[in-house]
DRENDREN-681583 format. One record per residue: chain; z, y, x of N, C-alpha, C in turn. Coordinates in Angstrom, 2 decimals, decimal comma. Layout:
<sites>
SITE   chaine      n_zz      n_yy      n_xx     ca_zz     ca_yy     ca_xx      c_zz      c_yy      c_xx
SITE        A         Z         Y         X         Z         Y         X         Z         Y         X
...
</sites>
This chain:
<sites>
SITE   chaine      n_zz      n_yy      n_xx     ca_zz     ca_yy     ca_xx      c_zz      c_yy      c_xx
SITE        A     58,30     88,77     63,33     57,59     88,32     64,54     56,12     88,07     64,21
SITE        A     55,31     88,64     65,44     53,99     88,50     64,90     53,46     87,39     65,45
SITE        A     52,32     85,87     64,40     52,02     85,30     65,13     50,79     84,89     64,12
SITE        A     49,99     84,00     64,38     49,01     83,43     63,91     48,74     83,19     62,12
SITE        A     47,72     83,71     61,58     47,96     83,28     59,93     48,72     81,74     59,49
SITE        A     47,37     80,95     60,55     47,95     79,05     60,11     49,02     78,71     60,77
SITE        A     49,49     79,27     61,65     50,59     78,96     62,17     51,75     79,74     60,93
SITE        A     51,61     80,64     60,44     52,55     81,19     59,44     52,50     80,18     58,30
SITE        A     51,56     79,64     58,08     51,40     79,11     56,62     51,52     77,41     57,03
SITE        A     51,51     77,23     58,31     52,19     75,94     58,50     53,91     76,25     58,76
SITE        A     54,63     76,72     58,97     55,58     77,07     59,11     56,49     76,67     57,68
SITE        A     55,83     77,94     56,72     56,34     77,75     55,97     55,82     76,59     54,61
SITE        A     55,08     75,45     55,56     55,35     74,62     54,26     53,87     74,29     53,21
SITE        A     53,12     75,56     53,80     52,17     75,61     52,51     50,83     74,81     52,64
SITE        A     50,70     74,71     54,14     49,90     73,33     54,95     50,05     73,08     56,11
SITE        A     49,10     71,71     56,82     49,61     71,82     57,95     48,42     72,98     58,60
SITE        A     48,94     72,74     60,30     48,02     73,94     60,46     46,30     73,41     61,02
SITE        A     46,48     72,60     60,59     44,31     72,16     60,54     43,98     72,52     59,06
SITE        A     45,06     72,05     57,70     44,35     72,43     56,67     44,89     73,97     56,18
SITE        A     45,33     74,52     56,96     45,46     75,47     56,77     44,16     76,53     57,56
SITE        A     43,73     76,31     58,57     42,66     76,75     59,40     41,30     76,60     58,16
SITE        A     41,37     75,53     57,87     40,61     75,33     57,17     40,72     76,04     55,16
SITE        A     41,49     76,49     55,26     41,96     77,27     53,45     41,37     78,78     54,18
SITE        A     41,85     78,82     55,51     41,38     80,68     55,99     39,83     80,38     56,45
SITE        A     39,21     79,51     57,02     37,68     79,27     56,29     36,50     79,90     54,99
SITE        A     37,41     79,03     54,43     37,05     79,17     52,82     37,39     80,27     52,07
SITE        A     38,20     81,13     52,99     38,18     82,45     52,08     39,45     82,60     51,24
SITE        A     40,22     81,53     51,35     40,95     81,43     50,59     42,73     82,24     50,63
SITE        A     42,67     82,89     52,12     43,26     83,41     52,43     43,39     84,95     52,94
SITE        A     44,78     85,89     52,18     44,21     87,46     52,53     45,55     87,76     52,88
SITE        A     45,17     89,02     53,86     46,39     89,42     54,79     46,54     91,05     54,39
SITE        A     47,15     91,73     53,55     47,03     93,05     53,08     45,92     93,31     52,28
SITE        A     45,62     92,80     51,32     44,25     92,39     50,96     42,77     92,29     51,32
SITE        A     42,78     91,99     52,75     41,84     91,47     53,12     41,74     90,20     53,56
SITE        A     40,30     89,19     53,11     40,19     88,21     53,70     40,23     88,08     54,93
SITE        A     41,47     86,50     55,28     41,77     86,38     56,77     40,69     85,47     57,39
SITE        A     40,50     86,14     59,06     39,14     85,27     59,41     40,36     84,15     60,88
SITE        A     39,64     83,35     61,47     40,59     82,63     62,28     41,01     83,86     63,20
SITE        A     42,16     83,51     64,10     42,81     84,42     65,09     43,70     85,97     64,17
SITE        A     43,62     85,57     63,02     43,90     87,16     62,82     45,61     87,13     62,56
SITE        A     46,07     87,76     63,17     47,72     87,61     63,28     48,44     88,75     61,94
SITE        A     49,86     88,07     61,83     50,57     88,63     60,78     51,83     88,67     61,13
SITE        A     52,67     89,51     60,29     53,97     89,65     60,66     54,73     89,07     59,24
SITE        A     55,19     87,80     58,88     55,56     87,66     57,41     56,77     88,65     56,82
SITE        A     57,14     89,32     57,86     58,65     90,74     57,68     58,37     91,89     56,84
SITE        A     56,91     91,93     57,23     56,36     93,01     56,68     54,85     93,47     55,97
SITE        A     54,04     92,00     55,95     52,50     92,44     55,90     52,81     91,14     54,64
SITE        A     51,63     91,06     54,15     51,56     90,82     52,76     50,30     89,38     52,83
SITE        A     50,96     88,52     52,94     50,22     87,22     52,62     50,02     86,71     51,36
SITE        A     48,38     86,52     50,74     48,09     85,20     50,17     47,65     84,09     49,97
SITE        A     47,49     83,38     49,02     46,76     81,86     49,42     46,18     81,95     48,06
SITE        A     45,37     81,95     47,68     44,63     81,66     46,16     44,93     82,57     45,31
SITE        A     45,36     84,06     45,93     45,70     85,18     44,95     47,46     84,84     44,67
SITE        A     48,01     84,00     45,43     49,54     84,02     45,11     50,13     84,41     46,30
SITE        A     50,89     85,05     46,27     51,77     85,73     47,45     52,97     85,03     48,05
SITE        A     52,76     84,80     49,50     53,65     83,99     50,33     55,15     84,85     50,38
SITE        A     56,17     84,80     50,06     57,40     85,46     50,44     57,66     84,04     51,50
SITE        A     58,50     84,93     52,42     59,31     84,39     53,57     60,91     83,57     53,03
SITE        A     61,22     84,31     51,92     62,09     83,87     50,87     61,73     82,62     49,99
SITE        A     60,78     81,79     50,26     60,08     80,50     49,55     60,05     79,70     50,23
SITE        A     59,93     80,16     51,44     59,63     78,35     52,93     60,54     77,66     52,11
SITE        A     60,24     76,39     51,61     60,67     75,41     51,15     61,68     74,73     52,59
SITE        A     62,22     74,32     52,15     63,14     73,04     53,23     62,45     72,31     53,45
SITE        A     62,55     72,14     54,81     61,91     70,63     55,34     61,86     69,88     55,51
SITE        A     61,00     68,39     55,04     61,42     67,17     54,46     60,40     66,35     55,52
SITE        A     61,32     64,89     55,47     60,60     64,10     56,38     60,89     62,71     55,73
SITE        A     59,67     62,38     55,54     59,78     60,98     54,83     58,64     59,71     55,42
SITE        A     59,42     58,66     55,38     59,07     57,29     55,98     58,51     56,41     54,52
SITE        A     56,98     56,27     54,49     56,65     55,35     53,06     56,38     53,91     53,97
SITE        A     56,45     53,49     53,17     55,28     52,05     52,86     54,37     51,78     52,20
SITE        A     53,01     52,87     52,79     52,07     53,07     51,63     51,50     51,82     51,41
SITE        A     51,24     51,69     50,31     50,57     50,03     50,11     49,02     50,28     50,09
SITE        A     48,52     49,08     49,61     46,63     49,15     49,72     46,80     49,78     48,62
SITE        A     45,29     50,66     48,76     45,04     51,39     47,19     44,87     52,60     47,10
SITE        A     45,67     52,93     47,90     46,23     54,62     47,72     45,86     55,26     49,00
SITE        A     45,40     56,26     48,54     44,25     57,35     49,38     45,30     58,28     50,40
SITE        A     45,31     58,29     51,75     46,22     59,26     52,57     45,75     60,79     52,66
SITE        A     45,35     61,45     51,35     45,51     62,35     51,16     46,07     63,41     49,94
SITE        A     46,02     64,73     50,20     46,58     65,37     48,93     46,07     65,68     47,93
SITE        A     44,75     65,60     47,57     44,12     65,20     46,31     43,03     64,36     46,14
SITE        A     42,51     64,26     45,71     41,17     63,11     45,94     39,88     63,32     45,00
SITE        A     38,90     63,96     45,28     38,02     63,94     43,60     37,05     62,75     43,48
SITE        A     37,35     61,59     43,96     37,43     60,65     43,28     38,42     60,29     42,01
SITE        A     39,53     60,88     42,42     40,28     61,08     41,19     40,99     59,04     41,59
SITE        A     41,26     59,06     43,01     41,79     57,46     43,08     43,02     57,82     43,35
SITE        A     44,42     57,33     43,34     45,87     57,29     43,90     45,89     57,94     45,45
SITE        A     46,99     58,73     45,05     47,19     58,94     46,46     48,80     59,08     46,77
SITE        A     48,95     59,45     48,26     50,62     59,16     48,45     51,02     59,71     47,71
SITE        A     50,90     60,85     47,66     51,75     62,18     46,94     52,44     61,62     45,33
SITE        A     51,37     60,70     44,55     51,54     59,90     43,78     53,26     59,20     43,35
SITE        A     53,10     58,38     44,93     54,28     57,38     44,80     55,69     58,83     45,07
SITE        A     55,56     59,63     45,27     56,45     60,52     44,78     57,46     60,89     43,70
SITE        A     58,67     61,56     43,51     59,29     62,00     42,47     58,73     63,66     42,40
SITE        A     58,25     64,13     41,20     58,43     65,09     40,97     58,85     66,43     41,94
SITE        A     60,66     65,86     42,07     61,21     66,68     43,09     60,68     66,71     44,38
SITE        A     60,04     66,03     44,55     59,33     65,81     45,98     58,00     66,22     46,12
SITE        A     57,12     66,03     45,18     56,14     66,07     45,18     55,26     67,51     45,09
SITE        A     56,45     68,46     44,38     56,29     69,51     43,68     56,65     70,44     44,89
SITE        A     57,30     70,12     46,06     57,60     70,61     47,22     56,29     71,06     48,27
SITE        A     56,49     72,62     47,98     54,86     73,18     48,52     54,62     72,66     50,52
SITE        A     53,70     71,86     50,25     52,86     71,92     51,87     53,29     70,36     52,10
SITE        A     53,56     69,26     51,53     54,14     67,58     51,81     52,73     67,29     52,13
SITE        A     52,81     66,56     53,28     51,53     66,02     53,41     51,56     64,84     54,46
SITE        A     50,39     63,88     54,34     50,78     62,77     55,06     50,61     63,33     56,70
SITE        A     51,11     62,88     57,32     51,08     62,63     58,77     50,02     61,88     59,58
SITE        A     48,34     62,24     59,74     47,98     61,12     60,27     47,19     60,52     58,95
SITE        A     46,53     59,19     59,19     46,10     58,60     58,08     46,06     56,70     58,02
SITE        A     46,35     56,41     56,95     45,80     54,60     56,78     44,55     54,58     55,95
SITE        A     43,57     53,80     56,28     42,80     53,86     55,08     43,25     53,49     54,18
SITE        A     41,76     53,46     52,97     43,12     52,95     51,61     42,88     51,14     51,88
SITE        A     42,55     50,72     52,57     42,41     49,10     52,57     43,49     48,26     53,40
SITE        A     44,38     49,55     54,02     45,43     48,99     55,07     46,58     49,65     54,50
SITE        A     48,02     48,98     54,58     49,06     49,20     54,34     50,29     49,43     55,61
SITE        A     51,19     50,40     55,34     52,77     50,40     56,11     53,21     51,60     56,20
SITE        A     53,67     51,69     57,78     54,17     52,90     58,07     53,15     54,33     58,11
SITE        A     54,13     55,34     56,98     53,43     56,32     57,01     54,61     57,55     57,02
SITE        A     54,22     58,35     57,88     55,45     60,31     57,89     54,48     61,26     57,11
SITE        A     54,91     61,14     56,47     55,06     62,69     55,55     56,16     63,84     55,78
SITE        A     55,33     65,39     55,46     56,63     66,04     55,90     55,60     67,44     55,74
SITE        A     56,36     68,63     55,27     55,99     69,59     55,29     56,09     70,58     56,40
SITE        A     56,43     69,73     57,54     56,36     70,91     58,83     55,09     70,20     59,55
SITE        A     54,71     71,99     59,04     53,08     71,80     59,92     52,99     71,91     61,45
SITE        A     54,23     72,38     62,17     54,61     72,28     63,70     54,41     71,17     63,60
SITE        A     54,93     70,09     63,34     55,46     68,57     63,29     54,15     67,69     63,62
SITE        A     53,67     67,94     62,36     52,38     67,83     62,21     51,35     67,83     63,22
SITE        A     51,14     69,08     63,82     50,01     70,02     64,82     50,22     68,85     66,07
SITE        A     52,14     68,51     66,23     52,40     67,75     67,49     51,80     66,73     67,68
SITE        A     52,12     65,87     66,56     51,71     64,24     65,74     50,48     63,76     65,94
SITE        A     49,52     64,71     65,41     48,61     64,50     65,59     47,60     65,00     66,76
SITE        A     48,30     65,52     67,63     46,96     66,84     68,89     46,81     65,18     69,90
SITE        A     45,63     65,26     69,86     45,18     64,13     71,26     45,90     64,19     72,10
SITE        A     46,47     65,32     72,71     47,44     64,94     73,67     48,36     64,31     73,82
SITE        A     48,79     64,09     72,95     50,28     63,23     72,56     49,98     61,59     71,97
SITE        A     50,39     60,66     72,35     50,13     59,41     71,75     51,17     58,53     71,66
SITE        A     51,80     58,58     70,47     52,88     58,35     70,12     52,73     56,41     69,91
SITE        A     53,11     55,76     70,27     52,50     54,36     69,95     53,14     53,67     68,52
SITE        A     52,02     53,08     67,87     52,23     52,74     66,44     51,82     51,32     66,49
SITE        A     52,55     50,10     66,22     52,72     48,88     65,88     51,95     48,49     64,45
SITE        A     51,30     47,53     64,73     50,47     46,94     63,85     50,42     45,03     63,63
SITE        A     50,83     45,05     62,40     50,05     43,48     62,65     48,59     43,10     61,50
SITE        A     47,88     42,48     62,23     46,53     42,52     62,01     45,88     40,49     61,56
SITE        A     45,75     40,88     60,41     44,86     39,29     60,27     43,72     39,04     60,32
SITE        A     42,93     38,50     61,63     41,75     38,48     62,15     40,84     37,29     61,07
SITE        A     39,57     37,10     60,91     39,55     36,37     60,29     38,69     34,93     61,44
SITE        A     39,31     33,73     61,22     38,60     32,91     62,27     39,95     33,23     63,69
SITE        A     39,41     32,06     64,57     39,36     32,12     66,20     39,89     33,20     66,81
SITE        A     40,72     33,66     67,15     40,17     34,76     68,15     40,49     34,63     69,68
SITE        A     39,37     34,25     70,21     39,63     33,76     71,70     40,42     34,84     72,51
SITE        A     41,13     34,50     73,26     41,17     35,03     74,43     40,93     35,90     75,59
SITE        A     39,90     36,02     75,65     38,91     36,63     76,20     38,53     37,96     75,37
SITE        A     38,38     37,63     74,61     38,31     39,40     73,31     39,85     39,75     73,50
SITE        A     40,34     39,43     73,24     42,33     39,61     73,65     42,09     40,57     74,99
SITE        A     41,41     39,82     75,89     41,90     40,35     77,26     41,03     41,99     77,13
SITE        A     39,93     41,72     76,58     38,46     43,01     76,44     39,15     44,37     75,56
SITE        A     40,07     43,66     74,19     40,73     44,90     73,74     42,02     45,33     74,44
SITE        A     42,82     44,87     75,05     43,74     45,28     76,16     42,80     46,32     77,00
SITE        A     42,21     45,71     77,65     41,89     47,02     78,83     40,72     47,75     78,53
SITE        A     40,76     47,91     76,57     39,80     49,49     76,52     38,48     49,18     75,80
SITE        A     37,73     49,15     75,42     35,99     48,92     74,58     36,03     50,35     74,25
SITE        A     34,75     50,62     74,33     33,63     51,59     74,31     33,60     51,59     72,38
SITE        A     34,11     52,63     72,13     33,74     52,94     70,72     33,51     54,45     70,87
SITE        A     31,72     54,77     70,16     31,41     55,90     70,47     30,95     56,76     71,63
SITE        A     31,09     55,60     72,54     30,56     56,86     73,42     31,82     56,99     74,57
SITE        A     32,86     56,26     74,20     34,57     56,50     74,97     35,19     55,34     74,91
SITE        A     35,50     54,97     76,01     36,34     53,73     76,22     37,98     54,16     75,23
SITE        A     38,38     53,14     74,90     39,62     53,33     73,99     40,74     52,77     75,02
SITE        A     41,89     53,83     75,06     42,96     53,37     75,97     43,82     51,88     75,64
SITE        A     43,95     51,39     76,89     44,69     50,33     76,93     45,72     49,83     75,79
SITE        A     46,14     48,93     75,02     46,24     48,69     73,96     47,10     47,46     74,71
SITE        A     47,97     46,88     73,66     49,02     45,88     73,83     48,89     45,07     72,94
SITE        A     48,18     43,67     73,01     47,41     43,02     72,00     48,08     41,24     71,77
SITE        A     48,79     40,62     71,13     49,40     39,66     71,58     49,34     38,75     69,97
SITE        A     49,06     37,21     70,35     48,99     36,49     69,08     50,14     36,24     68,38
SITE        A     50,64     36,38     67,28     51,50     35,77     66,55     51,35     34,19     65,89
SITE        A     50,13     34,18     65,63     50,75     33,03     64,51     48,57     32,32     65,05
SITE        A     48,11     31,25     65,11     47,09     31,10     64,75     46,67     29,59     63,91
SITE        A     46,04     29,84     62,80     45,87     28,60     62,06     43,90     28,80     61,91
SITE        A     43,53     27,58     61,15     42,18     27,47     61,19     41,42     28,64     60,65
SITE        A     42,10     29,19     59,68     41,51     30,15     58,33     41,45     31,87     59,27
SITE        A     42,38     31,94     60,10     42,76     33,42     60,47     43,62     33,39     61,91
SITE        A     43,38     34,42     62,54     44,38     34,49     63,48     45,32     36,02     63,58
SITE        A     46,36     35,88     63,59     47,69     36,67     62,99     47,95     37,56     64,70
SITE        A     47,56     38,66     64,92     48,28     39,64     65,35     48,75     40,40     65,68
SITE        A     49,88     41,21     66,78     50,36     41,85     67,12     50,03     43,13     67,77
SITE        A     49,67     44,20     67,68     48,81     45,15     68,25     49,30     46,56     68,27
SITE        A     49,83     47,43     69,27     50,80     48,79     69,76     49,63     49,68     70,76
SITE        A     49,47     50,40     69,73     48,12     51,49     69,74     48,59     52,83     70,07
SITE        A     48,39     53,48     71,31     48,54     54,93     72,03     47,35     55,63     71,27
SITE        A     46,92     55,44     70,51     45,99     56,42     70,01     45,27     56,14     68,41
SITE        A     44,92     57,24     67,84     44,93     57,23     66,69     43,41     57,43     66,10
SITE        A     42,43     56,94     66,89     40,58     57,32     66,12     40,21     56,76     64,72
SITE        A     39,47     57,73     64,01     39,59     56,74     62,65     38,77     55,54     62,80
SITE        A     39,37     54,35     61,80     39,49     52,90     61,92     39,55     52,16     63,05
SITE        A     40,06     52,62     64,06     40,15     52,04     65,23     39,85     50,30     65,40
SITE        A     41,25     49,80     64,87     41,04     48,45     64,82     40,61     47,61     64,19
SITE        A     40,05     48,12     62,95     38,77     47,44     62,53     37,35     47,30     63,07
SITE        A     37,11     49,04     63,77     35,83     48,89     64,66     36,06     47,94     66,13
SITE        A     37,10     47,61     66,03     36,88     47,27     67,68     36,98     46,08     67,79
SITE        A     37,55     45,51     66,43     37,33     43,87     65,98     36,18     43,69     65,19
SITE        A     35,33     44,36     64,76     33,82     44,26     64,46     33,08     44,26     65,32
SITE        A     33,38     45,36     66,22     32,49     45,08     67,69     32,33     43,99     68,30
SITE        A     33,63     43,36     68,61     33,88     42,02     69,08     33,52     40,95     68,22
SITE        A     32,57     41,32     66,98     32,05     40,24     66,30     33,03     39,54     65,51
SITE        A     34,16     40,37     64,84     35,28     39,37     64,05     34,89     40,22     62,66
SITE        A     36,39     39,93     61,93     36,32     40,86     60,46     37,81     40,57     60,38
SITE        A     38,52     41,86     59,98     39,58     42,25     59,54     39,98     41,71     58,16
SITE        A     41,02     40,78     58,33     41,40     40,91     56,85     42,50     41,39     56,33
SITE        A     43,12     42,14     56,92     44,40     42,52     55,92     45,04     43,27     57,71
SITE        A     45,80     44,64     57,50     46,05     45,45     58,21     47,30     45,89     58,14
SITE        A     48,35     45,79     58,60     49,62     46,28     58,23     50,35     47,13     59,13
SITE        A     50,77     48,51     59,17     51,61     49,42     60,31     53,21     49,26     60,21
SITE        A     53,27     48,27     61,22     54,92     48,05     60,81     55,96     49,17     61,26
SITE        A     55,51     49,87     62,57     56,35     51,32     63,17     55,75     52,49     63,63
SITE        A     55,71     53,20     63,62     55,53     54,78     64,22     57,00     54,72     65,30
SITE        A     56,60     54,48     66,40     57,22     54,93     67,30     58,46     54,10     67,60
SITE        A     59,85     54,41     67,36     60,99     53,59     66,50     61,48     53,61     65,75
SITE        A     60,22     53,81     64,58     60,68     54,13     63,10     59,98     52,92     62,59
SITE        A     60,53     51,97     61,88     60,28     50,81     61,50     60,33     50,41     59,98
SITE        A     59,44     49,61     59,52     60,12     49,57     57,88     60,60     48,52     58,02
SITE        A     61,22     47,53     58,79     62,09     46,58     58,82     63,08     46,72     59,74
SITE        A     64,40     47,43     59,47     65,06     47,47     60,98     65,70     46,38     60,67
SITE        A     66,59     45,99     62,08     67,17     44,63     62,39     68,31     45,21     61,13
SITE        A     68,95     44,37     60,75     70,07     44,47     59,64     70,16     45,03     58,42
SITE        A     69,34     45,37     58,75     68,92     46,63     57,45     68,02     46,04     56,26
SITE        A     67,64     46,81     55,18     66,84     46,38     53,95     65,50     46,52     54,66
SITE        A     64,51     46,34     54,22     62,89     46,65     54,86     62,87     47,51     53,56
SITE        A     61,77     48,60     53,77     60,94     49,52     52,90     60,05     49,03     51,89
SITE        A     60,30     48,37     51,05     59,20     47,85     49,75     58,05     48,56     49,97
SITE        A     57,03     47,72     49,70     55,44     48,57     49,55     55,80     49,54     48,25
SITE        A     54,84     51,00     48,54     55,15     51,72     47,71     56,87     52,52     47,71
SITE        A     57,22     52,27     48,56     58,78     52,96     48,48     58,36     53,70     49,77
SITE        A     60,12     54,70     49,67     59,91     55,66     50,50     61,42     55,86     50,49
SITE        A     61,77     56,36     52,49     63,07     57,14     52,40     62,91     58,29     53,44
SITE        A     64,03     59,26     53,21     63,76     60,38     54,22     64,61     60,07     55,46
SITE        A     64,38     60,49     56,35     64,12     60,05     58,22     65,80     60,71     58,08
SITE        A     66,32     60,10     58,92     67,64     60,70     59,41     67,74     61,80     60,92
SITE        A     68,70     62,29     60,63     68,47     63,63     61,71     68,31     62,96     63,22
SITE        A     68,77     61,60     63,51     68,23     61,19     64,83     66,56     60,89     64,77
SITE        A     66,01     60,42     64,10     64,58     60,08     63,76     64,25     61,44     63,52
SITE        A     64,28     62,51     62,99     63,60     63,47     62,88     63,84     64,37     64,26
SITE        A     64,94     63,73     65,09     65,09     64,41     66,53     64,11     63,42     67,31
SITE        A     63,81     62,23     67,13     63,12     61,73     68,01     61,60     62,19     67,84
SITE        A     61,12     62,55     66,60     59,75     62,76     66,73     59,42     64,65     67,53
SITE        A     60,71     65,16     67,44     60,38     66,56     67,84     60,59     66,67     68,96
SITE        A     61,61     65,74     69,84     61,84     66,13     70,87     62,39     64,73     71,86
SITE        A     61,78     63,51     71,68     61,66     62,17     72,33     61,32     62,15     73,41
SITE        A     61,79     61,37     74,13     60,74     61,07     75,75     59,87     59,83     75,39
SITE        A     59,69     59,35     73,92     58,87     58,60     74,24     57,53     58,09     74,08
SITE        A     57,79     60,16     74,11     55,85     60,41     73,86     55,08     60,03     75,17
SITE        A     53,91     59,89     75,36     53,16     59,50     76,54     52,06     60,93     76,53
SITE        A     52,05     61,36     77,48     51,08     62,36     77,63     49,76     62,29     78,62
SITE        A     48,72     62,43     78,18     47,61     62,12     78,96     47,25     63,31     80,13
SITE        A     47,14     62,99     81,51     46,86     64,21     81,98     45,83     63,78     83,37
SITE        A     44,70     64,71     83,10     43,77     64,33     83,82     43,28     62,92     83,75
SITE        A     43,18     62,67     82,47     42,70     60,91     82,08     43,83     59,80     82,10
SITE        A     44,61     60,15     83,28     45,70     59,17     83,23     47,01     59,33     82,47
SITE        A     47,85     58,20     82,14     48,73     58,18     81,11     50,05     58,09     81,76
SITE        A     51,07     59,10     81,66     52,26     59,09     82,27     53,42     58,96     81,17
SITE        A     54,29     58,55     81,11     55,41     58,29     80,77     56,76     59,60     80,61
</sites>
């Protein structure tokens, strides 16, 4: 079947399909031995793919893996780093790691810790992450100081970061003592550092950031063990059915948010 280079090479595993768009960029990719430019379609049945001078067989798509970490602070949400600092791929086994196209889902900085999907389907991926889709992700957040009320009510219905109001947000206190105020925060959207910029804006400072769920994937379920920082397990076939095919994605259409 004939279809897209990055869509072939997300398919099978070898990236997702943004860093894969981006490897056929760089040249790094040839289709019968010629360098592939974007749009240029292939048939993997019969035409001859590479990636760095190594040849894609259709006989290699690795199996597809889906894994739930608890990335801790420290460690970089990507697949290599030339800083040369930790990254997920890291807290890996071997057997896992060595599995062509694993890549995080999305990103934490390295100063925030929790829920993180990894997974070598670059479909998965393309979904996860396309603006259109806003999968809501649970956070708890330690503000530092006060945090009135009134900023509560301002990040609920949206602040201007950039140039774009940020969608409605579900913002609620847990815990407040003199030193910090502790909380609760379920985010439809994913801009980088979101909730640090939008509690800087509001004149606070972040101290400590934690993603407790992606969706209803949790590292603490009710009865269950919680996910140690730094640990990791793979998603069960209902969790890997809910992220492909859930109703409880929210889709934006024509600005507004439907259910």
């Amino acid at each position: 079947m004939v279809e897209r280079v990055q869509k072939i090479l997300s398919q099978w595993g070898v990236a997702s399909r943004r860093r894969a768009e981006d490897m056929i960029v760089a040249g790094r990719v040839r289709l019968n031995g010629e360098i592939v430019t974007l749009g240029d379609k292939a048939d993997p049945n019969c035409d001859r793919l590479e990636v760095d001078g190594k040849v894609i067989q259709p006989s290699q798509r690795p199996q597809l893996i889906y894994i739930l970490m608890n990335k801790p602070t420290g460690v970089v949400c990507t697949c290599d780093d030339p800083q040369n600092r930790s990254i997920v791929l890291d807290l890996l086994p071997k057997a896992l790691r060595h599995k062509t196209g694993i890549h995080p889902v999305g990103r934490l900085d390295i100063n925030s810790s929790g829920a993180l999907l990894l997974t070598n389907d670059g479909d998965l991926t393309l979904k996860l992450t396309h603006p259109r889709y806003h999968l809501p992700k649970t956070y708890e957040v330690w503000v530092k100081g006060h945090f009135p009320e009134e900023m509560l009510q301002q990040w609920r219905e949206g602040v201007m970061l950039m140039g774009k109001k940020t969608l409605p947000a579900q913002v609620e206190v847990v815990r407040r003592c003199r030193q910090h105020t502790r909380l609760k925060v379920i985010l439809t959207e994913g801009r980088n550092r979101q909730i640090r910029r939008i509690v800087q804006q509001l004149g606070f400072h972040v101290l400590r950031l934690h993603r407790t769920a992606i969706g209803s994937l949790v590292l603490s379920p009710p009865n269950e063990n919680s996910l140690l920082s730094g640990h990791y397990r793979l998603l069960t076939p209902s969790e890997i059915a809910f992220l492909k095919h859930g109703t409880n994605f929210i889709v934006e259409t024509e600005g507004k948010l439907i259910q």
